[in-house]
Every structure is written in C-alpha cells, then in structure tokens.
C-alpha positions in Angstrom: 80.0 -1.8 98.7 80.1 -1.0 95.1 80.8 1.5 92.4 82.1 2.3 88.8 85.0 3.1 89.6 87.7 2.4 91.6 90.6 5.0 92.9 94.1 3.5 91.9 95.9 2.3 94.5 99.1 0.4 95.9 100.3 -0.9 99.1 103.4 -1.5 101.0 102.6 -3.4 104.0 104.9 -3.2 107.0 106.3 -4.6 110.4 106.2 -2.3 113.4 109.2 -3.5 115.3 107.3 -2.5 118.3 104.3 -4.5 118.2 105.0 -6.4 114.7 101.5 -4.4 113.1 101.1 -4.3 109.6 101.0 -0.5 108.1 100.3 0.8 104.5 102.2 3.4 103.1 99.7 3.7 100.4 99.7 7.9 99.6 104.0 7.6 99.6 104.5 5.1 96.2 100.7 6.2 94.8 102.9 10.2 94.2 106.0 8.2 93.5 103.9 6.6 90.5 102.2 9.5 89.7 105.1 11.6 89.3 107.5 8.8 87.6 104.7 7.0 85.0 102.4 9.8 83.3 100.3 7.6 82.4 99.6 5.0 85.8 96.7 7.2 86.3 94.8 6.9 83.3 96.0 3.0 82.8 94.4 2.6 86.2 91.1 4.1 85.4 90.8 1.9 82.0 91.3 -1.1 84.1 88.9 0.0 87.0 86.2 0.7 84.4 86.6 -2.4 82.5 86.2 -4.4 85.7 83.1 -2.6 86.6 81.9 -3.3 83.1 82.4 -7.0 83.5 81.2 -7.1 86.9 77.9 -5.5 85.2 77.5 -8.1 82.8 74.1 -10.2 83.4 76.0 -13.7 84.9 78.9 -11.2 86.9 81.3 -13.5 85.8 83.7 -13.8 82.2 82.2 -12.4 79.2 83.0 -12.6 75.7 84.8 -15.7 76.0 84.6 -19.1 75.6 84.6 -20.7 79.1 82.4 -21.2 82.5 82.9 -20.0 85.5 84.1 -22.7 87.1 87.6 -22.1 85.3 90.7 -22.5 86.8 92.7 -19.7 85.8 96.6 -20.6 85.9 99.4 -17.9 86.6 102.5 -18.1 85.6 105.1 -17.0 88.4 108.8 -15.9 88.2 110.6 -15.5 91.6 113.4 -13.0 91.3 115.2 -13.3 94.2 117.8 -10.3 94.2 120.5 -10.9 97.3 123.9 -9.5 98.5 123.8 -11.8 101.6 123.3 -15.9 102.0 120.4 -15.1 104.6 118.8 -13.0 101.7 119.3 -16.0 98.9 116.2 -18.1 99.8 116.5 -21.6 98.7 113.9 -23.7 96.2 111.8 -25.0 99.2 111.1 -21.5 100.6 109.8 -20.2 97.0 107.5 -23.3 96.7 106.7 -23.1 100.0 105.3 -19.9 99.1 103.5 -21.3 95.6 101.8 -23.7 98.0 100.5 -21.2 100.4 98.7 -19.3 97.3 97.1 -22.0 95.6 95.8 -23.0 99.2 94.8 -19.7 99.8 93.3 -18.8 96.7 91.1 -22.2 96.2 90.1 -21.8 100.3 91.5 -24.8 100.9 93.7 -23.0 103.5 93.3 -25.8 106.5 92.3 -22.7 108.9 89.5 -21.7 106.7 87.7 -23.8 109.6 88.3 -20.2 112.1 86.2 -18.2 109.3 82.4 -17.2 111.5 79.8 -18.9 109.8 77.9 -16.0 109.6 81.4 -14.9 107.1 81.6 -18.6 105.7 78.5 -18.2 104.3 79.9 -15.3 101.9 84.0 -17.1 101.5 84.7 -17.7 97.7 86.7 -20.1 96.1 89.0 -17.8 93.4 89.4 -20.8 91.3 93.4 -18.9 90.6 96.5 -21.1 90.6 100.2 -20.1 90.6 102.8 -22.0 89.0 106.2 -22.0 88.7 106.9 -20.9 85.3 108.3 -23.6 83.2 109.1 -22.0 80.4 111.2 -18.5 80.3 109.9 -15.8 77.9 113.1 -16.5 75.4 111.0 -20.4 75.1 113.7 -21.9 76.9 113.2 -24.3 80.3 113.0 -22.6 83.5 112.3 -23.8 86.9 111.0 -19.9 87.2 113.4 -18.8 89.9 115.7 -16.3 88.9 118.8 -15.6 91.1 121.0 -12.5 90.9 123.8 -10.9 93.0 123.3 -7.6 93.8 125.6 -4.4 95.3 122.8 -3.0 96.7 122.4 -3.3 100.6 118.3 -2.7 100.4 115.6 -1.5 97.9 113.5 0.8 98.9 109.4 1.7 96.9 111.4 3.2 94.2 111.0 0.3 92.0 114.6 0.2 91.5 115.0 -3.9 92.1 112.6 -3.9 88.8 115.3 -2.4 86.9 118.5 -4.1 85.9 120.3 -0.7 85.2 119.8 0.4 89.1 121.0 -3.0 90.8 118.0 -5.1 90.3 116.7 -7.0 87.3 113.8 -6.5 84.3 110.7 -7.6 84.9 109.9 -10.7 82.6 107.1 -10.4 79.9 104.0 -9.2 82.8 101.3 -9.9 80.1 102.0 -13.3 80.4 104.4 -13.9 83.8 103.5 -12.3 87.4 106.8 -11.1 88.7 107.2 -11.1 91.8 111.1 -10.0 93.1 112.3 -10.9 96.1 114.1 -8.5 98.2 115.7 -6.9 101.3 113.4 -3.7 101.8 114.3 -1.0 103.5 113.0 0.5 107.2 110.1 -1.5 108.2 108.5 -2.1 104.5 106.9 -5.8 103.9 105.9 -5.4 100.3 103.9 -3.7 97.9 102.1 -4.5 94.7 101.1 -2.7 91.2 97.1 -2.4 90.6 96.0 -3.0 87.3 97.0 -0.5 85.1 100.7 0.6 85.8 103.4 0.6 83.3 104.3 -3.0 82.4 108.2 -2.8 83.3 106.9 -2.4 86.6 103.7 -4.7 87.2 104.3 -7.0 89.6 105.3 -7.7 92.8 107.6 -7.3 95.8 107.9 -8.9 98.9 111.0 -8.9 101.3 112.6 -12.2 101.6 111.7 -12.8 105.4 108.3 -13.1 104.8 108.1 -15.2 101.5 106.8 -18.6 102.1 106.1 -20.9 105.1 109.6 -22.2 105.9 113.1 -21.3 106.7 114.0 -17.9 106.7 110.5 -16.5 107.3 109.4 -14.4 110.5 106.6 -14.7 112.9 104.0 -13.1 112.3 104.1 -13.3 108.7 105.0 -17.2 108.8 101.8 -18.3 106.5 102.9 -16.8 103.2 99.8 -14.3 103.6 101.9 -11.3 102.5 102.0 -12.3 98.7 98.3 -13.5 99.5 97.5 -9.7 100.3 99.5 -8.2 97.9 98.4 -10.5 94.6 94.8 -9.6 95.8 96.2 -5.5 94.9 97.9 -7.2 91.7 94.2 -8.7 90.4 92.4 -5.7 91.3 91.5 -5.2 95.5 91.8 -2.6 97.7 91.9 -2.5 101.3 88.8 -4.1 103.2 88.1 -0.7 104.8 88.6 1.3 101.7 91.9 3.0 102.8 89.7 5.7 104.6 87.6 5.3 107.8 84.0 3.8 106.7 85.6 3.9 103.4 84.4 1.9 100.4 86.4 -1.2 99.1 84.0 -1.7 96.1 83.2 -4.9 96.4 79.2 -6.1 97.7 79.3 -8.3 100.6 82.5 -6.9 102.5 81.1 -4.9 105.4 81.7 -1.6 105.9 84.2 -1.2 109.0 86.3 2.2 110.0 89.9 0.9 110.0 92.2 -1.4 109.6 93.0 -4.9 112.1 96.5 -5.7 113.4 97.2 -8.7 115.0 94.6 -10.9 116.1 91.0 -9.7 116.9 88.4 -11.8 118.6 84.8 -12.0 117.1 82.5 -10.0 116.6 84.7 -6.9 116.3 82.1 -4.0 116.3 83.3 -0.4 114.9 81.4 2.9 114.5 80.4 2.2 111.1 79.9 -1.3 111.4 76.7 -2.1 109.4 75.3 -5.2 111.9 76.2 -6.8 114.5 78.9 -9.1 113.3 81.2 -6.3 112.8 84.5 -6.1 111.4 85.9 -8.9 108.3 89.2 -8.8 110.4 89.8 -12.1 109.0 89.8 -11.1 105.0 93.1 -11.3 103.2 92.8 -7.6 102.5 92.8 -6.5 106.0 96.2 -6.3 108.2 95.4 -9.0 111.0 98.6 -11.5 111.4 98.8 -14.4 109.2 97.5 -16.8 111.2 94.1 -14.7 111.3 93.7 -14.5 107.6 91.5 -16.7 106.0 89.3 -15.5 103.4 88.5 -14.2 100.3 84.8 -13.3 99.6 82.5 -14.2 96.7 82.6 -10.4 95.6 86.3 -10.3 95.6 86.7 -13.1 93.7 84.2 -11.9 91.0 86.2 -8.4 91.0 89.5 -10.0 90.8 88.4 -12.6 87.8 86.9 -10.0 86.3 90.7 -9.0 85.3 90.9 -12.3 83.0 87.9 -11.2 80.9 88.3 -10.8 76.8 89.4 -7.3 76.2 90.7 -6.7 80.3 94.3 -5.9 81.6 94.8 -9.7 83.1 93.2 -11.6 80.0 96.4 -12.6 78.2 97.3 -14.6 80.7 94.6 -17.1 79.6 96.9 -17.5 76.7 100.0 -18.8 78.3 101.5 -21.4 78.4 104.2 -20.9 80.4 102.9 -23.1 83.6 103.8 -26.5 80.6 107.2 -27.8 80.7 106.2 -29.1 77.0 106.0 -26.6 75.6 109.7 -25.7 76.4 112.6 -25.5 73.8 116.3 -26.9 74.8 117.9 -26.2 78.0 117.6 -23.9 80.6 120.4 -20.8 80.3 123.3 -20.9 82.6 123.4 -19.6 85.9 125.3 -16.4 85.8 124.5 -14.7 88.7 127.5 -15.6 91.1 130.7 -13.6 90.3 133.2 -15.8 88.5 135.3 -15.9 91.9 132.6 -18.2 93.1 132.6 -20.9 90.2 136.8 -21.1 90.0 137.7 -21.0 93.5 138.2 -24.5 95.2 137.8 -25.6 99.1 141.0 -26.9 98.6 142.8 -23.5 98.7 141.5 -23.1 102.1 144.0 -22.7 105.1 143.6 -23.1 108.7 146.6 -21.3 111.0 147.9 -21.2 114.0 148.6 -25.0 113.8 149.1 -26.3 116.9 146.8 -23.6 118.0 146.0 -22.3 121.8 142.8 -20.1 121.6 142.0 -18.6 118.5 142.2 -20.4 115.1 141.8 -18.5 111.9 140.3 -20.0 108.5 141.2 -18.5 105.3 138.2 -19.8 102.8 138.4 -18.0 99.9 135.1 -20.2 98.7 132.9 -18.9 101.3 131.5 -15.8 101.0 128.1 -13.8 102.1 126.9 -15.0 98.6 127.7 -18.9 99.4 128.5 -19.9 103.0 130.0 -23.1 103.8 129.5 -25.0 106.7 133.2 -26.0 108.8 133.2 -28.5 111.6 135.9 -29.8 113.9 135.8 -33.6 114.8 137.9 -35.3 117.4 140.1 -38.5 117.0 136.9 -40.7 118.0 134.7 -39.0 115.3 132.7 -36.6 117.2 132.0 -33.3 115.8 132.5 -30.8 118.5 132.1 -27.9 117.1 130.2 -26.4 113.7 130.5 -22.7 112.1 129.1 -21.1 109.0 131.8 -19.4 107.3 129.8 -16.6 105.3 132.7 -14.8 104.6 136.3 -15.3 103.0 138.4 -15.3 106.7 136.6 -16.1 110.0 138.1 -16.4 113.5 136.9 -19.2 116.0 137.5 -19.3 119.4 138.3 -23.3 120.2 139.2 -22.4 124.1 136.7 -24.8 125.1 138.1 -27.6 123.8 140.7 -30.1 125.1 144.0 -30.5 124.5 144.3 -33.2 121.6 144.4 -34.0 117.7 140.7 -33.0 116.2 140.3 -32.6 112.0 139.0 -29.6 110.3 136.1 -29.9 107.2 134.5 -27.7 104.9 132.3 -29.7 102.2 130.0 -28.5 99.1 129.3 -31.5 97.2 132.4 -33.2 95.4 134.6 -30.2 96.6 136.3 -30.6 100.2 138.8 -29.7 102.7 140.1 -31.6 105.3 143.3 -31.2 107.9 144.7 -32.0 111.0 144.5 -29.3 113.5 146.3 -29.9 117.4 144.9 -28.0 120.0 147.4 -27.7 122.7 
C-alpha cells in the first residue's frame, strides 16, 4: 500500500478499563494541532513528500549522502519524567528498561520475534535504529539524559501542556538533535501520543504515561513489554496505523496487508477481515496495530524503509545523523545540579522525625517531615531479638499505623536514606 503522500497524523493510544483495549483518539489532538500550530499542516505535508521522494529513489534507501544501508542510525533520547507523586517518579532502571526494549525492538532482536507467521517473517525488517541515553545535554554539559521535575499539576492531558515549562511541565530539549520523550500521569484512559514529522519543534516528541514506560517496576499488564514507546516512535519516524486509521484504509507502506480495523488484545492466526487481501489475513502482530504487548512483534521491510527515509540529506530526521549527543566524550564539565525537589527536601533531616504516643496502645503516629509524595521513606519496627515485624512507606509528612497486632513489649522504630537515619525506642503496652 503506497502513495505520495501521506495525511498527517497523531495518536494517543489508550487503556479501556473494561477490557484493557488500546484506542486512538487520533481526530481529538490532529484539531488541537491544527487549530494551535498554523503551520503543522503544511510542515507535515513537506515531510510526507520528502519521504515519498526518497522512498522513490532507485536503491529505496538514503540518498544524497555518504553511507550504506546497513547504517545504524543512533537516537539520542531525553526522559523527562514530570511527577507530583513517588509512584509517578520512575527510577533509572525503569527508563533503561525502556531503552532496552527499543533497541530490541527496533533491531528485531525482540526474543518473541520467534511468534511472527513465517509467511510475515518473511517480510519483518531489521530498522537498524538505536536509542541512547543522551550523554551530553544540549548546554555541552554531562547528562545521564533523565531529567526529573516536580510538578503541581495532578495530570496532563493532549494539550501538550507537560511540553511547556510555563504550564507545569518542562521545554522540550533541542528535537533536531534529542527525541524527547516526557514522562507523565495522563489523564482518563490516555496511554500516549506522538508528533509526526512535521510539527512545530517545541512540541516534537513524545509522551507516554509513566505506568507503561519500560519493562519493570511500576509498569501495568498489558503494556509490560515497553511496546507503547515502540508504537508511538514508529508515529515519531513517520508511520501510521497498520489499517490506515479508516476501515480498508491505506497505511502507505507496500507489503502491510490491507485489513479493516484495528486488533486488541491477542488474536490467533490467520485473522481474516472483509478486506483482507489473502488468506493470511490480518498483521495483528505489527507494532502499529493495537494487539497487547506481548503480541507485538514486528516491523516490516517497508516500514523500515519509510521510517529511514526520515534520516535522508535534506529530510525532517537527518540532523540527527550529526549528533553526538549518544558520546560521553564529547561532554564538557559536570552535569548541572539537580534542582527539581523543593528546597524542603534537601534541608530537612530524618532526625527531626517524632514518633508519639510513647508507650503506645493502638495507634502510633510518625511525624516525618523528610517524607513526602515526592520522596517516601521506608519505616520499620524491630523487636528486642531483631525481627522486623512490621514495614510502612511513609509518602507523606505524618502517617498513622495501627500496631494492635503486636505484643506487648520494647520494639525500635527506623527510617533510613543513606547516611541520614532515625532510630527510637517505642513500648507497646
């Protein structure tokens, strides 16, 4: 399926809390760009056209530039992770978790690329894209490209306000040479959504909600396999839905088949539709479609051209080529400060903490003015043998714990972060 041009489009994938189905809400932040950015819509026409230009070109691969097509195009990545909550503040792990799942993903060396049908193995690509961390910061500085902020703001919504320091979120980094992708709380049932090539370049990039970024942790079934930002990057360099956001619609891209709507969950092959072109029916299984995560597993030859077709000499994605922000060398003195916490967070010690009534019968109260939703801190209660008998997150400044369980007797109350602790003795009569 193939042609010139390509409508614009974007995509904000959701959960049904029902039945946990991916939807697309593409019409609803397509107007929203349309009326906020006058020009998205000519932007994303000169990107469409230069992609069908370069896939036009005799070898269907880069032109005009000095390299094979066996490149390995590198992407530098910067996580903003915008959070009002500790759930919401997703650690290291979880973010590189994520970065793993990509580079899998986009090289097919997914370990489930084994459930692809050989008759759609035969037409699986290898995007020869990999995501890094970024290592420098766009001031030349060191980064480990995870950027943490605080923020007021209960939920975002598609307004693309987390993109925008002024409205509780935080400026997109240079996106000619960083993809941005901001980590958020979304509101109602949203997932995430991407730019196509073409919008403005304060907001190019990409959002995701922070319970389905990465593998591990904090991550919900069935969006467990990072496959959300998998999606959503494929929108970023340049794909549209597998079905062509229209029933028998046209995703532009050769050796997709043609199929009438979208997947949820997890089909079983051959999936035959009304418009399927052969036998073998539906692609349910393409990263563009809305099957569950752990039903994903492909990209195909024809996508991959389309979406390196971005990095050619002249296109939207090219400068990328030119960055070197993925080379820790190429850094310049130390990384900034982290200035995200409020200063409360950085001058108040574990030490000031209080635990009262002392003796206590049923209910004991701790006054932790260190822990907070932004930074909880983990209590427990040990008995005079050494036994920890009971454990609590404190996520906020004064928490209540009911200890009428235990027996009668002297037990010791700790709270830990590092060098900085509090201990005392607590009898439970």
């Amino acid at each position: 399926m193939r042609s010139l041009l390509l409508c614009f489009f974007i995509c904000i994938c959701a959960v049904n809390t029902v039945i946990s189905q991916r939807v697309c809400a593409t019409t609803e932040y397509t107007n929203y760009l349309l009326k906020s950015d006058p020009g998205f819509k000519e932007g994303s026409l000169k990107a469409n056209q230069q992609i069908a230009a370069t896939l036009n070109h005799k070898n269907n691969l880069i032109v005009n530039r000095d390299t094979t097509s066996n490149e390995i195009i590198y992407v530098p990545v910067v996580v903003h992770i915008l959070y009002k909550t500790a759930l919401e503040n997703i650690s290291d792990a979880q973010v590189k978790s994520q970065l793993d799942a990509l580079n899998k993903d986009y090289r097919r060396l997914n370990v489930d690329r084994v459930n692809t049908p050989g008759v759609f193995a035969a037409v699986a690509g290898d995007a020869r894209i990999q995501f890094c961390l970024a290592q420098v910061d766009p001031s030349g500085r060191k980064t480990n490209g995870i950027d943490r902020k605080y923020t007021d703001r209960d939920f975002f919504t598609t307004d693309d306000a987390m993109k925008f320091t002024a409205s509780g979120g935080v400026d997109a980094w240079n996106s000619t040479q960083y993809l941005n992708i901001w980590v958020v709380r979304l509101s109602g049932r949203s997932l995430a959504y991407a730019t196509p090539p073409g919008a403005a370049a304060d907001r190019d990039g990409v959002v995701v909600s922070y319970d389905v970024f990465g593998t591990i942790e904090k991550v919900r079934a069935v969006f467990n396999l990072g496959r959300t930002a998998t999606h959503e990057i494929g929108h970023w360099l340049g794909l549209i839905h597998i079905w062509g956001d229209e029933s028998c619609g046209n995703d532009f891209v050769d050796d997709t088949p043609t199929q009438q709507s979208y997947n949820f969950g997890c089909s079983s092959f051959p999936k035959v539709s009304a418009c399927s072109p052969n036998s073998n029916g539906d692609m349910f299984m393409n990263f563009m479609d809305f099957s569950d995560d752990a039903c994903m597993n492909l990209f195909t030859v024809g996508q991959v051209k389309r979406m390196r077709a971005l990095f050619a000499k002249g296109n939207i994605r090219n400068s990328f080529l030119a960055s070197v922000a993925c080379d820790s060398t190429m850094a310049q003195g130390g990384p900034l400060p982290d200035t995200t916490k409020p200063a409360t967070q950085t001058t108040v010690s574990l030490s000031e903490s209080k635990v009262y009534p002392n003796p206590v019968r049923t209910v004991m109260t701790v006054d932790c003015k260190a822990a907070t939703s932004l930074t909880f801190k983990t209590m427990r209660i040990i008995n005079s043998t050494g036994v920890t008998v009971y454990v609590s997150q404190l996520k906020q400044e004064i928490t209540t714990h009911n200890l009428s369980k235990l027996s009668a007797g002297v037990y010791f109350v700790q709270i830990a972060d590092g060098s900085d602790k509090f201990s005392t003795k607590v009898i439970k009569l």
